[in-house]
mmCIF file of the N, C-alpha and C atoms, coordinates in Angstrom:
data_MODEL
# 
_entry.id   MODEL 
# 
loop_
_atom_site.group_PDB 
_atom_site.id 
_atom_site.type_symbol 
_atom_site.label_atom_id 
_atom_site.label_alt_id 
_atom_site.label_comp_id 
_atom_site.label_asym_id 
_atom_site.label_entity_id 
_atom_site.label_seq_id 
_atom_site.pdbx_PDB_ins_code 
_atom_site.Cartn_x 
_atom_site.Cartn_y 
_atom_site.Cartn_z 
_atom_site.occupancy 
_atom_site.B_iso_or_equiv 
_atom_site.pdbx_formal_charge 
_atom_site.auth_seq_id 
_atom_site.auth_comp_id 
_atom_site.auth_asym_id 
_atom_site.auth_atom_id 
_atom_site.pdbx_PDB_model_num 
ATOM 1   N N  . UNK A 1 1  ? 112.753 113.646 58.759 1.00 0.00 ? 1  UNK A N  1 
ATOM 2   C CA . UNK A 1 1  ? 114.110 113.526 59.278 1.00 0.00 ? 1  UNK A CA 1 
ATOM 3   C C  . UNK A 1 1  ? 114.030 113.071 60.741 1.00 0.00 ? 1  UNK A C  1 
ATOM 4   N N  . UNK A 1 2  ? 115.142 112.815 61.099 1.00 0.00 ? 2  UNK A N  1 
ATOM 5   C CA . UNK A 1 2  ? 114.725 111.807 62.679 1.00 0.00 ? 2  UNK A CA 1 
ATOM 6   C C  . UNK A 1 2  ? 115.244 112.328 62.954 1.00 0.00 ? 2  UNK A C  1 
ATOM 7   N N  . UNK A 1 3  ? 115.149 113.202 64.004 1.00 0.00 ? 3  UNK A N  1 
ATOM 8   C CA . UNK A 1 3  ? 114.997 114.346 65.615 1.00 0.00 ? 3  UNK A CA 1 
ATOM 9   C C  . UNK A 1 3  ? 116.586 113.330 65.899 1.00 0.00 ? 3  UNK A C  1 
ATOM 10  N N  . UNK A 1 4  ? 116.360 112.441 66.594 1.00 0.00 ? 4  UNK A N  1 
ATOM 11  C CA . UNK A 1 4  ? 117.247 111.325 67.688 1.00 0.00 ? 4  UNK A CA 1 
ATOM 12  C C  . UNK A 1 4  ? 118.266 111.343 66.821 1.00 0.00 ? 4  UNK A C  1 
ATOM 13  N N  . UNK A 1 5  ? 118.555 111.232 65.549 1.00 0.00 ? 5  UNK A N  1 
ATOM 14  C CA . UNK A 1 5  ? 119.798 110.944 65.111 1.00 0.00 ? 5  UNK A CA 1 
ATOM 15  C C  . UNK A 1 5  ? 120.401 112.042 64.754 1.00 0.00 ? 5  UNK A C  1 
ATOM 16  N N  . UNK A 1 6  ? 119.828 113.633 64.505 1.00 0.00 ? 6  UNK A N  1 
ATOM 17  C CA . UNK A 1 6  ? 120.163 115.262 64.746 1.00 0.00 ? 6  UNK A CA 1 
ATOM 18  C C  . UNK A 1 6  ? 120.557 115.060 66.026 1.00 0.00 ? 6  UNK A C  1 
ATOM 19  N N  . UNK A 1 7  ? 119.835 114.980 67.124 1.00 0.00 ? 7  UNK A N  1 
ATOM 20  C CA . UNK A 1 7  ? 120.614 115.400 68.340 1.00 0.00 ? 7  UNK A CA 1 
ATOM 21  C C  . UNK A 1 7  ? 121.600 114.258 68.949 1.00 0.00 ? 7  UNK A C  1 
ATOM 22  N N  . UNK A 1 8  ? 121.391 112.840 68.237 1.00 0.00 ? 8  UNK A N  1 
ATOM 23  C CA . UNK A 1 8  ? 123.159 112.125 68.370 1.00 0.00 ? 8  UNK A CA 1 
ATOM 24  C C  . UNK A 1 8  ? 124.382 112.699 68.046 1.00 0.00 ? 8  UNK A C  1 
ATOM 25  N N  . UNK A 1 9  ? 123.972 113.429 66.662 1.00 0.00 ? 9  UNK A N  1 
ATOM 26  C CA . UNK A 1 9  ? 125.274 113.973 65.743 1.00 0.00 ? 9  UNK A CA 1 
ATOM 27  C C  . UNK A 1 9  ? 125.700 114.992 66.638 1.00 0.00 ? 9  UNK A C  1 
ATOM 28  N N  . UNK A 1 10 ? 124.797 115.815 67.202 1.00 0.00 ? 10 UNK A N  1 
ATOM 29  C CA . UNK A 1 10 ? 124.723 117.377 68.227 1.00 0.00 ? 10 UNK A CA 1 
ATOM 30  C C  . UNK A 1 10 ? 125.355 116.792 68.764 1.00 0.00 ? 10 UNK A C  1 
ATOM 31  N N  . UNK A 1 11 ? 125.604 115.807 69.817 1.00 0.00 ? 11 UNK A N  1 
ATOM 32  C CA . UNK A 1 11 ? 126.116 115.150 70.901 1.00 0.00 ? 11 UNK A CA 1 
ATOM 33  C C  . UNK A 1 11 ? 127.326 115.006 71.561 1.00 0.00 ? 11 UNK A C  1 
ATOM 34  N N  . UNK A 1 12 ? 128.052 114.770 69.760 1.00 0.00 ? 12 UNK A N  1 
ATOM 35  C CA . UNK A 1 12 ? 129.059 114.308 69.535 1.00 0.00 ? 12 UNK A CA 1 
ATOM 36  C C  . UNK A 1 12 ? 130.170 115.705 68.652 1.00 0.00 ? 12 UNK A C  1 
ATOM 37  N N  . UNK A 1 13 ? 129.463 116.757 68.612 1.00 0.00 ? 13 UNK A N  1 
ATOM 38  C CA . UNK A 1 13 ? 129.457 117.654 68.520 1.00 0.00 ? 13 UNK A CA 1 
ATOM 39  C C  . UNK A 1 13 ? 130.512 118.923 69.276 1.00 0.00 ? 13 UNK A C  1 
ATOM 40  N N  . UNK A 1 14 ? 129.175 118.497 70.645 1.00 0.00 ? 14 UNK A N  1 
ATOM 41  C CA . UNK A 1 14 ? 129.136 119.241 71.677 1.00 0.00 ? 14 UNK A CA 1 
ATOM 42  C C  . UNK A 1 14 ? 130.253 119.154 72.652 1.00 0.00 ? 14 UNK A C  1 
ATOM 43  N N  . UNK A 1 15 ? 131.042 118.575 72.848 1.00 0.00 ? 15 UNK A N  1 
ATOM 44  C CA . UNK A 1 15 ? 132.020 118.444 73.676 1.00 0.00 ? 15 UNK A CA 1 
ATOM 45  C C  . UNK A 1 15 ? 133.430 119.360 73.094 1.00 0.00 ? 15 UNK A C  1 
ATOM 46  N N  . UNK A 1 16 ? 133.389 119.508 71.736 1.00 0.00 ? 16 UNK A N  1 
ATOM 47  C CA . UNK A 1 16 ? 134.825 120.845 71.208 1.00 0.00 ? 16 UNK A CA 1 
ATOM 48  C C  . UNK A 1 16 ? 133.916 121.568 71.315 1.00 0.00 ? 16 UNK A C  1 
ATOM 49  N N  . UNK A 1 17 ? 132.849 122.289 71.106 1.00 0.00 ? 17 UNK A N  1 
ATOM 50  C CA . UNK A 1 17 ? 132.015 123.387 71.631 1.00 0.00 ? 17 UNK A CA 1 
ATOM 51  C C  . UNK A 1 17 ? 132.270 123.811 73.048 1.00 0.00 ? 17 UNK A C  1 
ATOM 52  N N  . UNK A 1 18 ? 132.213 122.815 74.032 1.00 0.00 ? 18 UNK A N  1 
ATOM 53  C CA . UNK A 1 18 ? 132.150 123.206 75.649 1.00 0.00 ? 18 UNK A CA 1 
ATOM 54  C C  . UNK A 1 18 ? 133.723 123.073 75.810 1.00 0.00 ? 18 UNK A C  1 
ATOM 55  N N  . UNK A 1 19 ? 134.829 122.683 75.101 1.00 0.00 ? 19 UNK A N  1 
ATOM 56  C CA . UNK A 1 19 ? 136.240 122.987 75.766 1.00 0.00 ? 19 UNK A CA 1 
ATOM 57  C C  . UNK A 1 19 ? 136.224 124.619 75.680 1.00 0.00 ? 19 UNK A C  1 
ATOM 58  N N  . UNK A 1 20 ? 135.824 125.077 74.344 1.00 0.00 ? 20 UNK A N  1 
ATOM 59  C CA . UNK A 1 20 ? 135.925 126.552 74.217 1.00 0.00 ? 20 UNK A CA 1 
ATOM 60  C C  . UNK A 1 20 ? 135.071 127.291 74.986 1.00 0.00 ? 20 UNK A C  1 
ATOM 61  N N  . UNK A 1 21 ? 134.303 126.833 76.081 1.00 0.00 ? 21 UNK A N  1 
ATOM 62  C CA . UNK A 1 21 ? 133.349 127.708 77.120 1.00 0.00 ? 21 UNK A CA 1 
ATOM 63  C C  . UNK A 1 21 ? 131.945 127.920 75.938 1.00 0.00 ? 21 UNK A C  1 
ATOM 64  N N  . UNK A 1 22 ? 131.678 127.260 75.231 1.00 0.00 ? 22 UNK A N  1 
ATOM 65  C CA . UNK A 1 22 ? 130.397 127.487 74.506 1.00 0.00 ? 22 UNK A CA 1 
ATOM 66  C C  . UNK A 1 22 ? 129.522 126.012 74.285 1.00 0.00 ? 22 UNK A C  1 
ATOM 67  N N  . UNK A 1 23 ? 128.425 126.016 73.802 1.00 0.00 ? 23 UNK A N  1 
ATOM 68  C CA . UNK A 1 23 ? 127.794 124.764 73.708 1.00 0.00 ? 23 UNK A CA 1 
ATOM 69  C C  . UNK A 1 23 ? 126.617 124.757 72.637 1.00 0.00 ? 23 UNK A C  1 
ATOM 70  N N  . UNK A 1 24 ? 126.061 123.836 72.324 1.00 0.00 ? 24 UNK A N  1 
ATOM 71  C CA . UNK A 1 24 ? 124.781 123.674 71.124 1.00 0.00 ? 24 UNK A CA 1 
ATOM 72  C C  . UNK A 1 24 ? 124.160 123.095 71.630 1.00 0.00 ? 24 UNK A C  1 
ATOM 73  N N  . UNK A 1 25 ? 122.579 123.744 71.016 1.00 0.00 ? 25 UNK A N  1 
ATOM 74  C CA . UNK A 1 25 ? 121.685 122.995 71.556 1.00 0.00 ? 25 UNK A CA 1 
ATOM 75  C C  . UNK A 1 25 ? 120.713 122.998 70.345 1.00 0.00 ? 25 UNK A C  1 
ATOM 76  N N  . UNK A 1 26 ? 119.550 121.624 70.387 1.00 0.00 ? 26 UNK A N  1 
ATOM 77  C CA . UNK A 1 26 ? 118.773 121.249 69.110 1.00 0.00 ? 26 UNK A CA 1 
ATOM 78  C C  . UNK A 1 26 ? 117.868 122.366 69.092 1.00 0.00 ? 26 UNK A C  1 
ATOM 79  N N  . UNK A 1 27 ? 117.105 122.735 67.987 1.00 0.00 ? 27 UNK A N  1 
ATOM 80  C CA . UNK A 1 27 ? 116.185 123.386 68.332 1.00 0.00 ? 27 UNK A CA 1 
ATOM 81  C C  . UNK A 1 27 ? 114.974 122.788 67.130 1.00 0.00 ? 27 UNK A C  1 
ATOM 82  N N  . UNK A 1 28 ? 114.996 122.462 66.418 1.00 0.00 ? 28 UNK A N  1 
ATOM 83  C CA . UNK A 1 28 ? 114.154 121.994 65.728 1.00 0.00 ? 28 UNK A CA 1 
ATOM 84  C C  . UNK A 1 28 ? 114.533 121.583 64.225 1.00 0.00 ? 28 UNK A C  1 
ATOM 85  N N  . UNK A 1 29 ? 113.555 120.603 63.345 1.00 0.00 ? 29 UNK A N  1 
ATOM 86  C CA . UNK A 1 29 ? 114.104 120.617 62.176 1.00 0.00 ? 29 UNK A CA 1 
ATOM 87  C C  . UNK A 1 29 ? 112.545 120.732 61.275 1.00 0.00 ? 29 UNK A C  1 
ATOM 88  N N  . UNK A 1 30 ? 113.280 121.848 60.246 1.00 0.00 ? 30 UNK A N  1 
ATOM 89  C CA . UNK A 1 30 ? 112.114 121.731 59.363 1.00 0.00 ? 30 UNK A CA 1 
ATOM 90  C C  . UNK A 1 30 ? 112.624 121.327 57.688 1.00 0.00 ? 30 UNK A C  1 
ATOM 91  N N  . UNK A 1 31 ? 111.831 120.829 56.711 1.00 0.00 ? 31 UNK A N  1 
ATOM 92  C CA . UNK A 1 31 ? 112.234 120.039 55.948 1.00 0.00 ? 31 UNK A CA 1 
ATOM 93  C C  . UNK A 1 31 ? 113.763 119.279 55.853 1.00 0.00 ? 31 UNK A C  1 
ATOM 94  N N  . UNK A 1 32 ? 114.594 120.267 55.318 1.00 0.00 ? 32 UNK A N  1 
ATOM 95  C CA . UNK A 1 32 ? 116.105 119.905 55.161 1.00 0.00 ? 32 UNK A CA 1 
ATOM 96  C C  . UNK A 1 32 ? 116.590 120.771 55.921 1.00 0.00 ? 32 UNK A C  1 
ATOM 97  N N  . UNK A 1 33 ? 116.024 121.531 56.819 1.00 0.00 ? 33 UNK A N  1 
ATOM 98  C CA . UNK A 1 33 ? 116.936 122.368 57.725 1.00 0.00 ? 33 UNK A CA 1 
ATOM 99  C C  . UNK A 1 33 ? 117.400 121.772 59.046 1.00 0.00 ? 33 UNK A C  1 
ATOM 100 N N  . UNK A 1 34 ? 117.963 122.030 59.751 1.00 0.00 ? 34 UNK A N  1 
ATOM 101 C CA . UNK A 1 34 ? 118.324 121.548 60.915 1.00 0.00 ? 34 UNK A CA 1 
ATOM 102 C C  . UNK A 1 34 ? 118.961 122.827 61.682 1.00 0.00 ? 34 UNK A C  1 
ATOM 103 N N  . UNK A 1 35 ? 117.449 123.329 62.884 1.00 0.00 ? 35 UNK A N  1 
ATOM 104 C CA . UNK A 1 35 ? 118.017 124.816 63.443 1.00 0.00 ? 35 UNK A CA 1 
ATOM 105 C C  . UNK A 1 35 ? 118.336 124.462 64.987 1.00 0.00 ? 35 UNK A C  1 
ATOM 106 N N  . UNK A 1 36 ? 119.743 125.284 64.914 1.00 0.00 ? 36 UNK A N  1 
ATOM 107 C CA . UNK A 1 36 ? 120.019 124.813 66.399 1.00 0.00 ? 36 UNK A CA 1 
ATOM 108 C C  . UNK A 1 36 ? 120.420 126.173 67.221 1.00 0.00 ? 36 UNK A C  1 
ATOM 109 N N  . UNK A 1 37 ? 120.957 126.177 68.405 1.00 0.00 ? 37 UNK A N  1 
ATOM 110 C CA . UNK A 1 37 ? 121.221 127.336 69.132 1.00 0.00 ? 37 UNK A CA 1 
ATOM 111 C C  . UNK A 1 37 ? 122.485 126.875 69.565 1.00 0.00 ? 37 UNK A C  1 
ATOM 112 N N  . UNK A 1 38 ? 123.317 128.189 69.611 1.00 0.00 ? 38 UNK A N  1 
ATOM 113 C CA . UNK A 1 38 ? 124.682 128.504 69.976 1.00 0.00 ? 38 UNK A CA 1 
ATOM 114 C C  . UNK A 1 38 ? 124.789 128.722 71.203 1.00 0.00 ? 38 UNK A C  1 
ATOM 115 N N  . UNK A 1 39 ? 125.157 128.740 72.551 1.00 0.00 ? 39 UNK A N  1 
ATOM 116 C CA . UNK A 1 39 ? 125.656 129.170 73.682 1.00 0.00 ? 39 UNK A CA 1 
ATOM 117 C C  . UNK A 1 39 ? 126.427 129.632 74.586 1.00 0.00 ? 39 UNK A C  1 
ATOM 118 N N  . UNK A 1 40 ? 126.298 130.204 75.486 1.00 0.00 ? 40 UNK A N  1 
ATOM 119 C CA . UNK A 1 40 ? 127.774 130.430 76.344 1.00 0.00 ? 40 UNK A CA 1 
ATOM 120 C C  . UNK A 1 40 ? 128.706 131.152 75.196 1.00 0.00 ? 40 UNK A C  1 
ATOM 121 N N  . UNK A 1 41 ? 129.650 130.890 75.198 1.00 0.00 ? 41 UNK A N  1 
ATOM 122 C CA . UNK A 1 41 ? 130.683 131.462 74.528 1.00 0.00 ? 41 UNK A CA 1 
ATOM 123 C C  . UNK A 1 41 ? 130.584 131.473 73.063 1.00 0.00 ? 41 UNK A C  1 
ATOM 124 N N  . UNK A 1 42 ? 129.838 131.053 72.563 1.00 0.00 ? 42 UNK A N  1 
ATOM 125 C CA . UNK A 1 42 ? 129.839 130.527 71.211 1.00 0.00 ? 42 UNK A CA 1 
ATOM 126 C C  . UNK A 1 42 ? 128.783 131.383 71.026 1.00 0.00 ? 42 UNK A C  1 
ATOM 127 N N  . UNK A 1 43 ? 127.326 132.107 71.415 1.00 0.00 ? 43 UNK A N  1 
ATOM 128 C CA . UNK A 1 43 ? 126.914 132.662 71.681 1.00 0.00 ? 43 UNK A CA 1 
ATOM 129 C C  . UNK A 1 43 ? 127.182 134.389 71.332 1.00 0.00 ? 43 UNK A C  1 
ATOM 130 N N  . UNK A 1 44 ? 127.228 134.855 69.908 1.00 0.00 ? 44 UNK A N  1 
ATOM 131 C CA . UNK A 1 44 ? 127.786 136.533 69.971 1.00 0.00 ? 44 UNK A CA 1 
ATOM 132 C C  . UNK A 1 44 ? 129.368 136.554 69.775 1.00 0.00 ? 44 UNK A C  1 
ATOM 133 N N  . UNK A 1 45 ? 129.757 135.301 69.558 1.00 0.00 ? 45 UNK A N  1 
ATOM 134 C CA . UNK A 1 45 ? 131.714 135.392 68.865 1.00 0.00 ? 45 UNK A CA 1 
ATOM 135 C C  . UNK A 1 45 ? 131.329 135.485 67.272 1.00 0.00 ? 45 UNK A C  1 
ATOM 136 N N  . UNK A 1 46 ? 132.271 136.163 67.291 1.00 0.00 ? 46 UNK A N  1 
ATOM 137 C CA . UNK A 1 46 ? 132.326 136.574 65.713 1.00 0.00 ? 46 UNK A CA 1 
ATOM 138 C C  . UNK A 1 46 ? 132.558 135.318 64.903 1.00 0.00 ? 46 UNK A C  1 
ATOM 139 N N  . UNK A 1 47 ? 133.857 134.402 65.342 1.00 0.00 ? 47 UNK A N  1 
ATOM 140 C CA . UNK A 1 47 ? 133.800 132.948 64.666 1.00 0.00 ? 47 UNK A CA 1 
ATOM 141 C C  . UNK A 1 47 ? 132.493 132.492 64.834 1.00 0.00 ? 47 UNK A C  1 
ATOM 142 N N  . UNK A 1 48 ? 131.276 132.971 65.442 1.00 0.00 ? 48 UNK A N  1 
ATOM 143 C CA . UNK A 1 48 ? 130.323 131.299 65.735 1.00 0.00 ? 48 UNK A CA 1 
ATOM 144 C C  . UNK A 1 48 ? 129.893 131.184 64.220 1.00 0.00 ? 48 UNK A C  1 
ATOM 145 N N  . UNK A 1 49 ? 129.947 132.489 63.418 1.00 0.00 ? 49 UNK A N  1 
ATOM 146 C CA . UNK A 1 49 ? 129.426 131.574 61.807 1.00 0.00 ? 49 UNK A CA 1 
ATOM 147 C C  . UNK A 1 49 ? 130.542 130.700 61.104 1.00 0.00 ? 49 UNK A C  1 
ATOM 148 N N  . UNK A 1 50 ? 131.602 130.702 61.122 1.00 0.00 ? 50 UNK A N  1 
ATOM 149 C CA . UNK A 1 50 ? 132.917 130.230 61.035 1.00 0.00 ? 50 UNK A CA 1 
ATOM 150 C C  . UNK A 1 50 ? 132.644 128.687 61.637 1.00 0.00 ? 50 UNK A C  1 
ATOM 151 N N  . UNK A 1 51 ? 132.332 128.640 62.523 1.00 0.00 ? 51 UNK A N  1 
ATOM 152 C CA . UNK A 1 51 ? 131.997 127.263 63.415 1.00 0.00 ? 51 UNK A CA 1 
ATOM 153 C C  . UNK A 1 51 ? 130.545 126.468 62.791 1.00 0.00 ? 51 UNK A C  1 
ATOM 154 N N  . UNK A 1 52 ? 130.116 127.110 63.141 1.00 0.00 ? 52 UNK A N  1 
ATOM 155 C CA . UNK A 1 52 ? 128.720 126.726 62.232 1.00 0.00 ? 52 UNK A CA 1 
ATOM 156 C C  . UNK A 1 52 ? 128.742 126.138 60.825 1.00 0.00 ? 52 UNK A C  1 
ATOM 157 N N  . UNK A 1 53 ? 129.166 126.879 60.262 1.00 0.00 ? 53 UNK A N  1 
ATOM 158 C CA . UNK A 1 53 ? 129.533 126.194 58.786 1.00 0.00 ? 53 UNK A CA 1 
ATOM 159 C C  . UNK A 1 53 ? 130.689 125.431 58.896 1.00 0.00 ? 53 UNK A C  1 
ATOM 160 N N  . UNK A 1 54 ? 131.463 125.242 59.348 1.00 0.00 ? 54 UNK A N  1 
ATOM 161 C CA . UNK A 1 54 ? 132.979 124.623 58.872 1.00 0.00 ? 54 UNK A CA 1 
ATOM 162 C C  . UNK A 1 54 ? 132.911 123.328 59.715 1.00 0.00 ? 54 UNK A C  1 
ATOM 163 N N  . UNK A 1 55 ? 131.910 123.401 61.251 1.00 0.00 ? 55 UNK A N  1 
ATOM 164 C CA . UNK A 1 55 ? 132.229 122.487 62.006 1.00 0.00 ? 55 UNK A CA 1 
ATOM 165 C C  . UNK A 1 55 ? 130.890 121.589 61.994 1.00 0.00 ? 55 UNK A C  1 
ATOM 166 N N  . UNK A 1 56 ? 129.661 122.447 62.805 1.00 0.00 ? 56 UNK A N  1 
ATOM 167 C CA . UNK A 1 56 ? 128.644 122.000 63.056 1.00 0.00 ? 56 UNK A CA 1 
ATOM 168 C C  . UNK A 1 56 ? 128.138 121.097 61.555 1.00 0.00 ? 56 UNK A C  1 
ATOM 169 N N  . UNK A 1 57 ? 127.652 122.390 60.447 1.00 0.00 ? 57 UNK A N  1 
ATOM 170 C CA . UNK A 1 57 ? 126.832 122.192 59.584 1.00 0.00 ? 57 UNK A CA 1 
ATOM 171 C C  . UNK A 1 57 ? 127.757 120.952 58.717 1.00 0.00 ? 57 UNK A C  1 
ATOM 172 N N  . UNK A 1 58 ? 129.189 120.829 58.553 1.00 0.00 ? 58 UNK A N  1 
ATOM 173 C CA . UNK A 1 58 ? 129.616 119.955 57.886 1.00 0.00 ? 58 UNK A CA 1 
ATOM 174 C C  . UNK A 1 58 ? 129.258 118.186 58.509 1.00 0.00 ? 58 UNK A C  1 
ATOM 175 N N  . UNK A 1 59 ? 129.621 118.759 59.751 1.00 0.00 ? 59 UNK A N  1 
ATOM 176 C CA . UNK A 1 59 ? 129.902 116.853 60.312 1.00 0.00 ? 59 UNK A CA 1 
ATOM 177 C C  . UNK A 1 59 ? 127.967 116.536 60.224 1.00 0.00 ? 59 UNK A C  1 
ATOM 178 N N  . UNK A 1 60 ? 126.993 117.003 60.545 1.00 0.00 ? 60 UNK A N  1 
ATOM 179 C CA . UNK A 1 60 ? 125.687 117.212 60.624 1.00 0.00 ? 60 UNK A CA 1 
ATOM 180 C C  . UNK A 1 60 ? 125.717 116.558 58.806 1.00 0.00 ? 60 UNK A C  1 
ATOM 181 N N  . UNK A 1 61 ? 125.766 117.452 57.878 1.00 0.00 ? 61 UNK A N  1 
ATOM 182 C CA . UNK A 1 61 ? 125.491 117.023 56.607 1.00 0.00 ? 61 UNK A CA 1 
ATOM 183 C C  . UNK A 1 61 ? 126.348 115.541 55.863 1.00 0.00 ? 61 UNK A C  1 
ATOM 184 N N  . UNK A 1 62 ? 127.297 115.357 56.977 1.00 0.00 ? 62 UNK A N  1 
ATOM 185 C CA . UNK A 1 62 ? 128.665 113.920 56.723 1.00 0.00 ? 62 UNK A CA 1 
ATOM 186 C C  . UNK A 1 62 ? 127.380 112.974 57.222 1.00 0.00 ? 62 UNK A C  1 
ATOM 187 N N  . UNK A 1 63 ? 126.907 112.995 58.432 1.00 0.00 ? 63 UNK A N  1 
ATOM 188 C CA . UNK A 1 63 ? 126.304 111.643 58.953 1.00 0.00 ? 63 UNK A CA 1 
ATOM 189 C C  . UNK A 1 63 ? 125.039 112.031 58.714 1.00 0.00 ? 63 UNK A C  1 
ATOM 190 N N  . UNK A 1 64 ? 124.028 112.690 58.382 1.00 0.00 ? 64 UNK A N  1 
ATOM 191 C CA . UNK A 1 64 ? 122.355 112.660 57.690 1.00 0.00 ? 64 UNK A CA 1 
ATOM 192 C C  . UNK A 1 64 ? 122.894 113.591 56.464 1.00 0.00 ? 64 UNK A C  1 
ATOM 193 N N  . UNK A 1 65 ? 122.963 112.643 55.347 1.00 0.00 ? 65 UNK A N  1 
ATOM 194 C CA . UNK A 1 65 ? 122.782 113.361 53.668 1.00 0.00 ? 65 UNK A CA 1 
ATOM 195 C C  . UNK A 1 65 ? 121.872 113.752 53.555 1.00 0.00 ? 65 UNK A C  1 
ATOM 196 N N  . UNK A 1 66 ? 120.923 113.870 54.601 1.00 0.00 ? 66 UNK A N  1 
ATOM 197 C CA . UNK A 1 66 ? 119.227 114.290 54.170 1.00 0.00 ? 66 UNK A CA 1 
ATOM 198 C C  . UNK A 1 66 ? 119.193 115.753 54.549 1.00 0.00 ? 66 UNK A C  1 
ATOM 199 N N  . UNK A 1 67 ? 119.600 116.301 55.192 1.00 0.00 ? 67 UNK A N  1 
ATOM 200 C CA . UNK A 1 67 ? 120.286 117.862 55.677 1.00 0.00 ? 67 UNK A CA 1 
ATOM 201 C C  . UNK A 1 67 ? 120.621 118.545 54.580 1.00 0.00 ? 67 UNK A C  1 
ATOM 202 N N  . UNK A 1 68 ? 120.523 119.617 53.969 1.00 0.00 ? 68 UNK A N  1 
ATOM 203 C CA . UNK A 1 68 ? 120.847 120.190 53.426 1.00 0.00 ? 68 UNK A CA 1 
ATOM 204 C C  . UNK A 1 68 ? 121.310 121.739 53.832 1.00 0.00 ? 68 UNK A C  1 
ATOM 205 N N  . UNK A 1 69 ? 120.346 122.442 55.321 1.00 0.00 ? 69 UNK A N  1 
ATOM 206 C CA . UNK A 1 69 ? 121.039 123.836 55.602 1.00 0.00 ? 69 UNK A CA 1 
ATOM 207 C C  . UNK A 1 69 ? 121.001 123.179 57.334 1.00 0.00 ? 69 UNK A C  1 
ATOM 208 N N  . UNK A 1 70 ? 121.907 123.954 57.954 1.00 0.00 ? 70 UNK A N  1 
ATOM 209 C CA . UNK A 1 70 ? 122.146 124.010 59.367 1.00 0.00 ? 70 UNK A CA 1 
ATOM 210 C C  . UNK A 1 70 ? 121.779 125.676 59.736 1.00 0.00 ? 70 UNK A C  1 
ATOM 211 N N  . UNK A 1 71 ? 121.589 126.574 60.257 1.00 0.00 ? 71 UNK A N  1 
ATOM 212 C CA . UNK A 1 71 ? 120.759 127.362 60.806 1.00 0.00 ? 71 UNK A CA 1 
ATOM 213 C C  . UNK A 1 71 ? 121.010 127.672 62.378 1.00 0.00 ? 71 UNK A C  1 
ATOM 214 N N  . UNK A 1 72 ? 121.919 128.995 62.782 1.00 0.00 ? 72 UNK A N  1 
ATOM 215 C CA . UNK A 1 72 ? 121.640 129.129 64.098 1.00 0.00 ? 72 UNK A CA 1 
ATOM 216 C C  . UNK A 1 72 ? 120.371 130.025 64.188 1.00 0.00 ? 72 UNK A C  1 
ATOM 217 N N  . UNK A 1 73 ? 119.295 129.721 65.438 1.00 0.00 ? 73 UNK A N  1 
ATOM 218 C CA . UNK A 1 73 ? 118.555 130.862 65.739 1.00 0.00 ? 73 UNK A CA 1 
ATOM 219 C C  . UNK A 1 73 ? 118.827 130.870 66.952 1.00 0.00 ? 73 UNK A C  1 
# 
C-alpha cells in the first residue's frame, strides 16, 4: 500500500478534525490496515470512535479500495 497516498487522504482529512480543536496523524500501515493517531481534542472524546468510523475510515476506504480496517492507536 503506498504510505504518500494514506497520508494525502489524512491531509485532506485533517482540516474538519482541527476546526473541532483535534487532529490525525499517520502512524503506519500494515497489510490492509491503516493505523493512525487521534489528537488534541479528538484524543479521549467519546465520539472519536464515531469519527473514526463514519469519517476517517470511510473517506480512507472511498479513495484506496485496498484498505480494508482503519485503526486508532
Amino acid at each position: 500500500m503506498d504510505e504518500d497516498k494514506v497520508k494525502s487522504v489524512i491531509s485532506k482529512i485533517r482540516p474538519a478534525l482541527q476546526r473541532d480543536g483535534g487532529d490525525i496523524k499517520f502512524v503506519s500501515t500494515d497489510g490492509e490496515t491503516v493505523k493512525i493517531r487521534l489528537t488534541g481534542a479528538c484524543a479521549g472524546c467519546p465520539l472519536a470512535t464515531i469519527t473514526l468510523k463514519s469519517t476517517v475510515e470511510r473517506i480512507i476506504k472511498q479513495e484506496i479500495p485496498q484498505v480494508k480496517k482503519v485503526v486508532a492507536v
